[in-house]
C-alpha positions in Angstrom: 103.9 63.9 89.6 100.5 63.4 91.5 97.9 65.0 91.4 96.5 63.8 94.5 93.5 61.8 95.6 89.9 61.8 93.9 88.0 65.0 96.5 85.5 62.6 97.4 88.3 60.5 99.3 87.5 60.4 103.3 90.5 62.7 105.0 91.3 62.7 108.8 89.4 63.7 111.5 92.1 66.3 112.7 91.6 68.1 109.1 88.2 68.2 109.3 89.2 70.7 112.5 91.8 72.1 110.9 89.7 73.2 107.7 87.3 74.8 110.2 89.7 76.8 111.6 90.9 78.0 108.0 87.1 79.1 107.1 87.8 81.2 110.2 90.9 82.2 109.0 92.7 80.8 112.6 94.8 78.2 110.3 99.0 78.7 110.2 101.3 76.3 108.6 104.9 76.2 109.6 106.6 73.9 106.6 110.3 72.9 106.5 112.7 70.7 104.4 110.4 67.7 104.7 108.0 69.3 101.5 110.8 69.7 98.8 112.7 66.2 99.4 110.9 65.3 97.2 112.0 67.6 94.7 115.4 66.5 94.9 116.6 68.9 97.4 118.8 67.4 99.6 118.7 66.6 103.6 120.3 68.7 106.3 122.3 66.2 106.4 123.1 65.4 102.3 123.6 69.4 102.6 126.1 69.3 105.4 128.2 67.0 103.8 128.3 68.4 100.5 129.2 72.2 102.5 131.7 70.2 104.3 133.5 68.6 101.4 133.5 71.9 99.6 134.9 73.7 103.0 137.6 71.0 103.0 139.9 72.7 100.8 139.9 76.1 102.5 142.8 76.9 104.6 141.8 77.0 109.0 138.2 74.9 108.3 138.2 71.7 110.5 134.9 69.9 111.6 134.3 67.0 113.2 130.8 65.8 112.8 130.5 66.4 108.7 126.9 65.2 108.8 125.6 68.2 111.3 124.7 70.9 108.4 124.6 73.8 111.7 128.2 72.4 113.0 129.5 72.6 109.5 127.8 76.3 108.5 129.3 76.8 112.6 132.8 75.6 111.5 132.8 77.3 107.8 131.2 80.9 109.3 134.4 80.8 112.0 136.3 81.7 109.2 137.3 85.5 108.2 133.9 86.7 106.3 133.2 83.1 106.2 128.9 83.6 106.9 128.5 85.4 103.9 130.6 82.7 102.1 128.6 79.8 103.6 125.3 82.2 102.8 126.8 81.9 99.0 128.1 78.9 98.4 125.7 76.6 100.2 123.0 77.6 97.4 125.7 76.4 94.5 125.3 73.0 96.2 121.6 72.0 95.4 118.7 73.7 92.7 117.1 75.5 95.3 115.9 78.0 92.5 114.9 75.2 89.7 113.7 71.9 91.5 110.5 70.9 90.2 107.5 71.8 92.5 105.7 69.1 93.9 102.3 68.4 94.8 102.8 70.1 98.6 104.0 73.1 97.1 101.0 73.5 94.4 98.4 72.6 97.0 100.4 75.6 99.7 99.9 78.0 96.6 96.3 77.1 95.9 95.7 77.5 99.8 97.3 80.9 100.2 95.4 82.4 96.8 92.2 81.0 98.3 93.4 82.5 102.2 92.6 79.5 104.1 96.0 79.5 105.5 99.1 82.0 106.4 102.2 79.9 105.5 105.5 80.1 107.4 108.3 78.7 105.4 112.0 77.5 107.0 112.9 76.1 103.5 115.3 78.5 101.3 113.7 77.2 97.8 111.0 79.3 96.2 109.3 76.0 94.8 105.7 77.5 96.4 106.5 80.6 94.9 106.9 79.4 91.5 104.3 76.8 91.8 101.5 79.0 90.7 103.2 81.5 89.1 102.1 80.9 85.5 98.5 82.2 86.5 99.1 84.1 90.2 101.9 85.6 91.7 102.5 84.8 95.3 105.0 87.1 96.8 107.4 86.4 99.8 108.9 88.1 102.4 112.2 87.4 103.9 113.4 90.5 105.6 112.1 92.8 108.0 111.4 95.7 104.9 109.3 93.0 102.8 107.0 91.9 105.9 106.4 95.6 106.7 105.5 96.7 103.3 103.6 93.8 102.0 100.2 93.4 102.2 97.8 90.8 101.5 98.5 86.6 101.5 102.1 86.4 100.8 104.6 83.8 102.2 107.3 84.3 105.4 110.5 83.0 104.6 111.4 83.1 108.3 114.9 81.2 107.6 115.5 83.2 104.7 115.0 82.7 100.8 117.3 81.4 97.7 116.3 84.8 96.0 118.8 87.0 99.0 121.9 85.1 100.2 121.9 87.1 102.6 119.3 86.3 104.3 120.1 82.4 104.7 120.3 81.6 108.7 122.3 78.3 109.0 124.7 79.0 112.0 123.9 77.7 115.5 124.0 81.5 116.5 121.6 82.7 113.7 118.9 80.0 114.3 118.8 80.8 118.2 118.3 84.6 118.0 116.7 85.3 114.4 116.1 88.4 113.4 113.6 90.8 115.4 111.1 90.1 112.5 111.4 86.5 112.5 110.8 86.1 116.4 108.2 88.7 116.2 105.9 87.0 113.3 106.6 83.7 114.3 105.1 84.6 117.5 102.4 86.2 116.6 101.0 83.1 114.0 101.8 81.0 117.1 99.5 83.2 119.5 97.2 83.6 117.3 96.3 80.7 115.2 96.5 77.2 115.1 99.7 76.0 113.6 100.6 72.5 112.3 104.4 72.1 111.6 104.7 70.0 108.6 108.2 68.6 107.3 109.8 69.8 110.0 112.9 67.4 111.7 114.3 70.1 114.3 113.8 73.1 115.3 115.5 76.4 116.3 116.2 77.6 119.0 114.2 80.7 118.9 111.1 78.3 117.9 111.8 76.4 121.4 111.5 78.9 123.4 108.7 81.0 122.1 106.4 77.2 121.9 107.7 76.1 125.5 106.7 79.9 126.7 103.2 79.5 125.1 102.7 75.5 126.4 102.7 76.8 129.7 100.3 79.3 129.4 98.1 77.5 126.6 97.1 74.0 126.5 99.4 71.9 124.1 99.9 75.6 122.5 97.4 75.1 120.1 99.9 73.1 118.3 99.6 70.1 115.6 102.6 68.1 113.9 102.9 66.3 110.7 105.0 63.4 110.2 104.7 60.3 108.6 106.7 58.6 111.6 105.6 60.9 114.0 104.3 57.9 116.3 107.1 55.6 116.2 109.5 58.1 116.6 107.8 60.1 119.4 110.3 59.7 121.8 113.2 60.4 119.7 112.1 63.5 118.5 112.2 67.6 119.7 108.6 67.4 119.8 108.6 65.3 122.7 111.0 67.7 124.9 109.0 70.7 123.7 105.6 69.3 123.9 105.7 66.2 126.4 102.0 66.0 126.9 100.6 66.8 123.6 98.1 64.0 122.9 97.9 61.4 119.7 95.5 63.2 118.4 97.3 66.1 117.6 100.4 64.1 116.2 98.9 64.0 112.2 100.9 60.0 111.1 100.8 60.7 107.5 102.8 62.6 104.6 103.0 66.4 103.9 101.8 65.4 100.8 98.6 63.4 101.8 98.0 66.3 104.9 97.7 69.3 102.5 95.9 67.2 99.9 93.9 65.7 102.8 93.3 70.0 103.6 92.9 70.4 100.4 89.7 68.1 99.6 88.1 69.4 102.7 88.0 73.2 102.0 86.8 72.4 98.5 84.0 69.7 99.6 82.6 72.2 101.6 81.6 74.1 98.7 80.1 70.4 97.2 78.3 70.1 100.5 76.7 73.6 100.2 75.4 73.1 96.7 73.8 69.3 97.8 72.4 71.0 100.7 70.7 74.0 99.1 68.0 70.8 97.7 68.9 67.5 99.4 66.1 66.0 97.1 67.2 67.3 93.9 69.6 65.1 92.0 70.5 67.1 89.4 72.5 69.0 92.8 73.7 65.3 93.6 74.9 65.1 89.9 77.2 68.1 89.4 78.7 67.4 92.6 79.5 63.9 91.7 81.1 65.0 88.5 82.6 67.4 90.7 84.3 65.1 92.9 86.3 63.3 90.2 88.5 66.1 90.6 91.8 66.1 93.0 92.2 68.8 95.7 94.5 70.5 92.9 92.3 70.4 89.7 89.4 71.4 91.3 91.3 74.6 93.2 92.8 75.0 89.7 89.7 75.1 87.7 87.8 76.8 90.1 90.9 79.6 90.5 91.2 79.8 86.6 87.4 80.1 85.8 87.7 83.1 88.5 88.3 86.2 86.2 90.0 89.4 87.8 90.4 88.1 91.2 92.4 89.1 93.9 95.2 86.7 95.7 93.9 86.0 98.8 90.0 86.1 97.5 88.8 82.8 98.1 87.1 81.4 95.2 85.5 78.5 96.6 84.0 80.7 99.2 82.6 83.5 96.8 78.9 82.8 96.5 79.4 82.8 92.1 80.7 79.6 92.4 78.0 77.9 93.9 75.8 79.9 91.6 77.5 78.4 88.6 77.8 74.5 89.8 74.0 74.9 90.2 73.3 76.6 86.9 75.6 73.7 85.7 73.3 71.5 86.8 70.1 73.0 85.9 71.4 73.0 82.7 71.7 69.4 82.5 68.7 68.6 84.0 66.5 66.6 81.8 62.9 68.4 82.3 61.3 65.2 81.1 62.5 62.5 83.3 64.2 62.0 86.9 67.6 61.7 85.2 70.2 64.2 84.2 72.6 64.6 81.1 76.0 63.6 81.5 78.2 65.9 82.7 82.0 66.0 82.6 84.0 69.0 84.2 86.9 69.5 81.9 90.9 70.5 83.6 90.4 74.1 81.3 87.7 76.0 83.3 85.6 74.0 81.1 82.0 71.4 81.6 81.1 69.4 79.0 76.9 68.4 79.1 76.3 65.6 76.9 78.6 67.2 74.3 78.0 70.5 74.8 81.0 72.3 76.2 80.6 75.4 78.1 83.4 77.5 79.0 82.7 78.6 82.7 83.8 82.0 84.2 83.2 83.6 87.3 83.2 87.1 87.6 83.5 89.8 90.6 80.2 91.9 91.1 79.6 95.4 89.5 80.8 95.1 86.0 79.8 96.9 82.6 79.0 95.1 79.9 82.2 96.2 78.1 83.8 94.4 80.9 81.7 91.4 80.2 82.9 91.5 76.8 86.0 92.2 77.4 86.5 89.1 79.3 84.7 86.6 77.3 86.6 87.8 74.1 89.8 86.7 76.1 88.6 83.6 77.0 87.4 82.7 73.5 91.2 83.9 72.4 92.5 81.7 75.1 90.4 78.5 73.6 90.7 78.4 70.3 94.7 79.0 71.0 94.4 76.0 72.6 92.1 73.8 70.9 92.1 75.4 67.1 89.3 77.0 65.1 85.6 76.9 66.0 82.7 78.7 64.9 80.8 79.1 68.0 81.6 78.8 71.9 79.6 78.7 74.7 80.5 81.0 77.4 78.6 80.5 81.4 79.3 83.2 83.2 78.5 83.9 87.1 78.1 87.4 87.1 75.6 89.5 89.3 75.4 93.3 89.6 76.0 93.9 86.2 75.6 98.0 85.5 73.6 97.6 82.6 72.3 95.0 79.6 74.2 92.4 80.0 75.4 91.1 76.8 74.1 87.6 75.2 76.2 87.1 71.9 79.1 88.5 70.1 79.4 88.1 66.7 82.9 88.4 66.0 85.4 87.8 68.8 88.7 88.6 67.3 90.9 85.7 68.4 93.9 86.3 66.4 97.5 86.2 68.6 99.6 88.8 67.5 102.6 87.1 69.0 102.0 84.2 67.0 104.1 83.1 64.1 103.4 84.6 60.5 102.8 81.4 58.9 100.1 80.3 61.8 98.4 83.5 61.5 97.8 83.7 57.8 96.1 80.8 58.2 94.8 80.3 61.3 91.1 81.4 63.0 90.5 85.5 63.1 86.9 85.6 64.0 84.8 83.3 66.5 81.3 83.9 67.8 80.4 83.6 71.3 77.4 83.0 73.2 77.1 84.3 77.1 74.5 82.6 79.6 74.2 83.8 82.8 74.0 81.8 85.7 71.7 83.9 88.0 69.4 83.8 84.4 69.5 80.2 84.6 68.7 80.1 88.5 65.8 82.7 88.4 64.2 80.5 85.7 64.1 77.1 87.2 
């Protein structure tokens, strides 16, 4: 799977916009099916004929257009308790629970921890969900008692979720009057923000009306649309009917994938092009944001959001002013004092920078801590290391952490790094005891 484009790749005008309007927290998304094809979920219409051939056996189902998924959930739901059997067996006919995520789904997760966007899903997979689970949970909501008692970034299922059967809407009845809690959020991202639909083929019927009602009291409702055929099927599609007049600009030509990576690059490169412009003559700036910019939209968000220690979903990393703090202490580091040139530097995928061949492990810490908290943390980041890359004697720990309530401590002697969950054989002989070495990067800053 792909990790995306190099950040220093140019992106579209409209995201340049449209990452604006996320720094001001104004950004909605409204994805559908189109994002998890590529997962190997099916079509509405691979689904509809799969529900159809498995409906084909039971006694009073008839349908005539097998390849209309709402027809056949229409036809199948006709029969006694047949919605909550079509609710059921419809997720028996593709891994909505298991398919891989992809590289829309990571880059939706990474944008929803780092709250540049509220994120409306019609899809009934939890592939966002599980995309970034192994380090942040993203929690969804699709009823009416999740929305109300969640707080925070967590994602709508408006159409319902893999997770509650019940909760599927598939019939031509369901999809025109959705739940109360549905209408109402959908209308309120819609009023409120600007939302880009993205993967989205058709849409219900409550959708219609509530973007028709806002076109005519808002120009082009504030709307964008992703597609990558978007152009050359204009006047085919439901767009058209429900947004006749809404210009090219606003129709986004390219893939789900290459919009949210495209989104992606642009929130992070605006954390590159604060640290160049803090000193537009100093190269050593230039440098680090270079080495920087080898990254993807997702490594970057990933190393940045892994480096982050005790952080809150929905705190934006990229935003807090520690990480500028440590891609500048970074580069101070590597400066070479004695000439116009600066060390190599190599930002590794593990929260990790590599000077020459020094490698600094980089963590960026909320304010107000005690220095047992400091330890605390770089203790499990040294466990988390040597785990990973075996026994060492020393490690190098940069850490952006102001406010500290206290000394703040330099060096610790004897980290235990031991896993207790390991097996016995590995930890009779593996690594007990590592040093470790803390810098700070407000240190480093005050000194240069």
């Amino acid at each position: 799977m792909s990790d995306g484009s190099l950040l220093l790749t140019p992106v579209d005008p409209a995201v340049v916009l449209l990452a604006s309007e996320a720094r001001d927290k104004r950004l909605a998304i409204c994805a559908g099916a189109g994002i998890s094809i590529p997962a190997g979920l099916p079509n509405g219409a691979e689904l509809a004929r799969k529900l159809h051939e498995r409906f084909s056996r039971v006694a009073g189902y008839h349908c005539a257009t097998p390849d209309d998924l709402v027809a056949v959930a229409d036809a199948a739901a006709a029969l006694p308790d047949g919605l909550a059997v079509v609710q059921h067996v419809v997720l028996d006919l593709a891994p909505f629970s298991e398919a891989p995520p992809q590289l829309a789904h990571r880059l939706l997760a990474l944008l929803i921890a780092e709250d540049a966007l509220r994120l409306l899903l019609t899809n009934w997979d939890d592939c966002v969900e599980r995309s970034w689970r192994e380090f942040e949970h993203i929690a969804s909501a699709c009823n009416a008692l999740e929305a109300e008692n969640l707080r925070g970034q967590f994602v709508l299922k408006i159409h319902g979720c893999c997770t509650q059967a019940s909760t599927l809407l598939i019939t031509s009845e369901q999809l025109r009057d959705a739940p109360l809690w549905t209408r109402i959020h959908f209308g309120v991202e819609l009023d409120s923000s600007t939302m880009v639909f993205v993967g989205i083929g058709d849409v219900a019927g409550y959708a219609q009306r509530r973007i028709t009602q806002l076109a005519g009291l808002v120009e082009h409702a504030r709307v964008r649309v992703v597609s990558p055929d978007i152009d050359t099927a204009w006047d085919h599609s439901v767009w058209k009917d429900l947004l006749p007049d809404l210009p090219e600009a606003r129709r986004i030509n390219i893939s789900a994938d290459e919009f949210l990576d495209q989104l992606g690059r642009e929130w992070v490169m605006n954390l590159l092009a604060q640290l160049r412009a803090a000193d537009p003559d100093a190269a050593w700036l230039g440098s680090v944001a270079d080495a920087f910019a080898l990254f993807s939209a997702v490594q970057a968000l990933v190393w940045l959001r892994r480096a982050a220690v005790r952080w809150k979903l929905g705190d934006s990393v990229v935003r807090a002013p520690g990480a500028a703090s440590v891609l500048e202490a970074i580069a101070l580091q590597a400066r070479d004092p004695g000439a116009a040139t600066t060390r190599s530097i190599r930002f590794l995928p593990a929260s990790a920078v590599l000077i020459d061949d020094q490698r600094l492990e980089i963590l960026i810490c909320p304010e107000r801590l005690t220095p047992s908290d400091i330890e605390e943390l770089a203790a499990r980041r040294a466990q988390r290391v040597v785990q990973s890359l075996g026994p060492r004697d020393e490690l190098n720990l940069l850490l952006a952490a102001s406010s500290v309530r206290g000394p703040k401590p330099d060096h610790m002697d004897a980290v235990d790094v031991l896993d207790p969950d390991a097996p016995i054989d590995d930890i009779i002989g593996g690594a007990r005891r590592v040093s470790a070495r803390l810098t700070y990067a407000d240190d480093i800053l005050a000194a240069a």
